[in-house]
C-alpha positions in Angstrom: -148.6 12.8 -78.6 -146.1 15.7 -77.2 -143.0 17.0 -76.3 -142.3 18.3 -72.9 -140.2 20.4 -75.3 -142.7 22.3 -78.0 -143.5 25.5 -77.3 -144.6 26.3 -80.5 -147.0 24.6 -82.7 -146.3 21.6 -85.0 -148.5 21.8 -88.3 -148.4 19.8 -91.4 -146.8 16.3 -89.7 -148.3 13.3 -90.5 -148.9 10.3 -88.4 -148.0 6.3 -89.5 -151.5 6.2 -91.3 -150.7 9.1 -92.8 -152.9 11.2 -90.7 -152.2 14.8 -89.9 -151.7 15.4 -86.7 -153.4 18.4 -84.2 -151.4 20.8 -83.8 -150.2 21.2 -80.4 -149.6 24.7 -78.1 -147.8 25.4 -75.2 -150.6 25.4 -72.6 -149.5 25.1 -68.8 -152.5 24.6 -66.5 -152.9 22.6 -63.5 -154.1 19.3 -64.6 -156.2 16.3 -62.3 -155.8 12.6 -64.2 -158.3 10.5 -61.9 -159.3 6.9 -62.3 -160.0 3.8 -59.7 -156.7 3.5 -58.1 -154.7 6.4 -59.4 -154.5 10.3 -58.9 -151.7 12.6 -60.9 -152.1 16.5 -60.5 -149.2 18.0 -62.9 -148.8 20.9 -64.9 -149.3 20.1 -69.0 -146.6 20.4 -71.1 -149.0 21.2 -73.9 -152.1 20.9 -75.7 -153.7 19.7 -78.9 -157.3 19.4 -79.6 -156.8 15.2 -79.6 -155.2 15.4 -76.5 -152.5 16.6 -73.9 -149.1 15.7 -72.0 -148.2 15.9 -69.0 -144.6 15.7 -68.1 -144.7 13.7 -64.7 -142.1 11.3 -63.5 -143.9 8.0 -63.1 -144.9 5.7 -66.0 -148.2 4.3 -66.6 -149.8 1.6 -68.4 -150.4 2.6 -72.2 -154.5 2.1 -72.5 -155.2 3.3 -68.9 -158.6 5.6 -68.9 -159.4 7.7 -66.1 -161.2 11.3 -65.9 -159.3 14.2 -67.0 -160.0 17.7 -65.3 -159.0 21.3 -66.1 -159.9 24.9 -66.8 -159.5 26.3 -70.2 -159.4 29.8 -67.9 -160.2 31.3 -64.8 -163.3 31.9 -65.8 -164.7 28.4 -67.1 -166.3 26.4 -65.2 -164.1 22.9 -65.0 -163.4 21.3 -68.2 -163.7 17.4 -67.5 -163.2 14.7 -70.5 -162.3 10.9 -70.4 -158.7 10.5 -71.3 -156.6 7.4 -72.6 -152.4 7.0 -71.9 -151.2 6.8 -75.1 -147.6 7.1 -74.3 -146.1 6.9 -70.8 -142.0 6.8 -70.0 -139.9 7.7 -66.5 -137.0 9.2 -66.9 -135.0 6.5 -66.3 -136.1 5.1 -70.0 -135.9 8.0 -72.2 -132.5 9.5 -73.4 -131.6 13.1 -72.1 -133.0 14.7 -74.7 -136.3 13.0 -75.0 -139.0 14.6 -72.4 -140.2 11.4 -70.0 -144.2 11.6 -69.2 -147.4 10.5 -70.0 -149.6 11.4 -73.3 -153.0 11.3 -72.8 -156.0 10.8 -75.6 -159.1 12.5 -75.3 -162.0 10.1 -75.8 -165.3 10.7 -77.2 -165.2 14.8 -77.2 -168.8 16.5 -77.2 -169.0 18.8 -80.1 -169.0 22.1 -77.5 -165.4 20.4 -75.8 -164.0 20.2 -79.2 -165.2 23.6 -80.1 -163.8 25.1 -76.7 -160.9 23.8 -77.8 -160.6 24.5 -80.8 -160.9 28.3 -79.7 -158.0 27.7 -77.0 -155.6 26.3 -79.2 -156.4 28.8 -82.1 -156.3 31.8 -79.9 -152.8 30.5 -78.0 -151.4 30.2 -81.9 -152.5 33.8 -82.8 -150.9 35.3 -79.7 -154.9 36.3 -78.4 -155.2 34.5 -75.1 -151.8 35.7 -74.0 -153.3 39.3 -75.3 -156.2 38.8 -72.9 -154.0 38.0 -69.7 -151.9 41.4 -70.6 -154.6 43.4 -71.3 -156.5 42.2 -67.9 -153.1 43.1 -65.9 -152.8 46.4 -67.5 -156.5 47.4 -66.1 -156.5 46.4 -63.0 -154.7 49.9 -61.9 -152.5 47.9 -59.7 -148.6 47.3 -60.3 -148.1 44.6 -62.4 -146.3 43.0 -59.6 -149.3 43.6 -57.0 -151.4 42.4 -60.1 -149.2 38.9 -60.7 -149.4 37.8 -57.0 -153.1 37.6 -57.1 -153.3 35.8 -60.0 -153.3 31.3 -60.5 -150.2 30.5 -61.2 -151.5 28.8 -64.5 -152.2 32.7 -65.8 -148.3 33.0 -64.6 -147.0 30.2 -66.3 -148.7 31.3 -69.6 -147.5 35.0 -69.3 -144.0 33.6 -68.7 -144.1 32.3 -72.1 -144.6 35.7 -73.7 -143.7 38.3 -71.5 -141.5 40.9 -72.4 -138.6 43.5 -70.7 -140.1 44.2 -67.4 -142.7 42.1 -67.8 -139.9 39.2 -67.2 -138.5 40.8 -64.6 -141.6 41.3 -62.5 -141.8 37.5 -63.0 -138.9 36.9 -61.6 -139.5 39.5 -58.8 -142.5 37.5 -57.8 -140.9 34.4 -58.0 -143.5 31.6 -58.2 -142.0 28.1 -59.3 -143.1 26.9 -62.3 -143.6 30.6 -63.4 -139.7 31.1 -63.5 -139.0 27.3 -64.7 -141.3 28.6 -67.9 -139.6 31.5 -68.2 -136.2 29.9 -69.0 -138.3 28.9 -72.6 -138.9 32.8 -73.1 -137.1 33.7 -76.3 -136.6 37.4 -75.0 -134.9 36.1 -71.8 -131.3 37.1 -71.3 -128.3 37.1 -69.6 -128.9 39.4 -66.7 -132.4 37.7 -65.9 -130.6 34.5 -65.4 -128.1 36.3 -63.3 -131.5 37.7 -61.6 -132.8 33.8 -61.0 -129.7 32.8 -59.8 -129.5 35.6 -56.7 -132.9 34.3 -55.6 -132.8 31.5 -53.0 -136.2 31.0 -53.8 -134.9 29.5 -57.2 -135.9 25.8 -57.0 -133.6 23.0 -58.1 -135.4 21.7 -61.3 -134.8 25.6 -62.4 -131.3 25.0 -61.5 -130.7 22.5 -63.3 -132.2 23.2 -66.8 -130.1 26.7 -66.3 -126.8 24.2 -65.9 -128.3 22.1 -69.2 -127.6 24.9 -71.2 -124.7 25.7 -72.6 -125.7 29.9 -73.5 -126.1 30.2 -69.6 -123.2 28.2 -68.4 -121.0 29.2 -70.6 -121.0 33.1 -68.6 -118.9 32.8 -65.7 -121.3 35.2 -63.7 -123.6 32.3 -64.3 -121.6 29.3 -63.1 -120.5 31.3 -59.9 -124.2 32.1 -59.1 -124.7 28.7 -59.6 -122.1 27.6 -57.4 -123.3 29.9 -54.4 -126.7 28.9 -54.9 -127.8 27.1 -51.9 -130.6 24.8 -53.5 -127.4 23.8 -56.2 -126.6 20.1 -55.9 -123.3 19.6 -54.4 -122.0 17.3 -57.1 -122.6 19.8 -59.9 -120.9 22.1 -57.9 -117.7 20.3 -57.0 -117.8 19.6 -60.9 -118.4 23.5 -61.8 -115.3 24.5 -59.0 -112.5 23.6 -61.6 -114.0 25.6 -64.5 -113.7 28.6 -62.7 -111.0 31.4 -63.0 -108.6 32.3 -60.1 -110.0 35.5 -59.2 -113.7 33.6 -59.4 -112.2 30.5 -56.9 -110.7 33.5 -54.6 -113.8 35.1 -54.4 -115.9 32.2 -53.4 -113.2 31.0 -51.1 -113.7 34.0 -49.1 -117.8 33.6 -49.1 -118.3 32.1 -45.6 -122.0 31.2 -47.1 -120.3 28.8 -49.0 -120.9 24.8 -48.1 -118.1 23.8 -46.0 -117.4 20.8 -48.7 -117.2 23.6 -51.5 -115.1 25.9 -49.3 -112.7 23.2 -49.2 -112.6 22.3 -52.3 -112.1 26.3 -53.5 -108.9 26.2 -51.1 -107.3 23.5 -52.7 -108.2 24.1 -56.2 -106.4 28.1 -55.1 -103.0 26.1 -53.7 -103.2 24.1 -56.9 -102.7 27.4 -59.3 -100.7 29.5 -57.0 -97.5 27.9 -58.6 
């Protein structure tokens, strides 16, 4: 199956019966995985036309069937097809760099679900379904911000993938969760948008930590002092970031009364350290 990891799509590989394999998009929609005595709602990681992953913490048994429901858009009426795990791992079994989840099968696709998508994936290579959620902002004759807040965050996650200049920005203005985690995958994202995440208390931990994961974020020191003040930051990747920082940065966040007590101490001493 997937990577929680592609965002773009995977042609020409060949499976161990030398079969080639879908090729898989980015497509984050709000997935239901049903069966007897099991329930997962998650947002996929991506999409082929043989199946779909779904990056959730939890493993489950490889040949488990159950119903699969989604909409291809807002405007579909539910897509519903049975599924089959094909792959399932929990974190605590895949290396760091390996995306834990469950890949799901589809099983016995009509001709119109393979057709539909078919279209999907086709249209998310060639840029057209993205295209479609622009051009449908752009009419409304609202702000784009206005716009974005009354529209399923599935629509969000997918712009986040391709938005552009103020497009990003507005995202991050708006600020809805797996909207801004996406965004961090955005090829045109930069420096001063992280900065931008970081300043939000809204910013949710998982964001926090894929920002600290990667070394072109954390290697600004704006960054790593956003990220210390941040109050959703965990503690112990803060008392590990404190060190790293320069005197003036340490002096300034010793004088931050919003700073955790713990870190505030920590700030002092690291100060008293490099005064001699």
């Amino acid at each position: 199956m997937s990577s929680a990891h592609d965002s773009s799509p995977e042609t020409g590989r060949i499976d161990s019966v030398g079969t080639p394999r879908p090729v898989r998009v980015a497509f984050p929609v709000h997935v239901s995985f049903d069966g007897a005595d099991f329930h997962v709602d998650e947002f996929t990681a991506n999409l082929s036309v043989g199946g779909i992953f779904l990056p959730v913490a939890v493993e489950m048994p490889v040949r488990t069937r159950g119903s699969l429901t989604f909409r291809l858009s807002q405007w579909d009426e539910p897509f519903t097809v049975q599924a089959e795990v094909v792959r399932s791992a929990s974190p605590e079994r895949m290396p760091n760099d390996t995306p834990s989840g469950i890949g799901l099968m589809f099983i016995d696709l009509t001709d119109d679900h393979r057709h539909r998508l078919e279209r999907l994936v086709n249209g998310i290579i060639d840029g057209s379904v993205t295209e479609a959620i622009r051009r449908s902002l752009s009419r409304s004759g609202r702000t784009l911000l206005q716009e974005l807040r009354k529209r399923p965050t599935d629509q969000k996650v997918m712009f986040a993938l391709a938005a552009q200049h103020t497009e990003i920005d507005t995202l991050i203005q708006d600020g809805t969760p797996p909207a801004i985690l996406r965004l961090l995958r955005n090829p045109r994202l930069g420096l001063r948008h992280v900065h931008k995440i970081l300043r939000d208390p809204r910013t949710q931990i998982n964001t926090l930590l894929e920002i600290l994961k990667e070394q072109k974020w954390m290697g600004d020191g704006q960054v790593r002092m956003l990220f210390c003040l941040h109050p959703m930051a965990p503690l112990a990747k803060v008392r590990d970031l404190l060190p790293l920082l320069t005197r003036p940065a340490l002096k300034q966040l010793a004088g931050n009364r919003s700073l955790r007590q713990p870190l505030l101490d920590q700030a002092d001493r690291l100060l008293k350290s490099r005064s001699g």
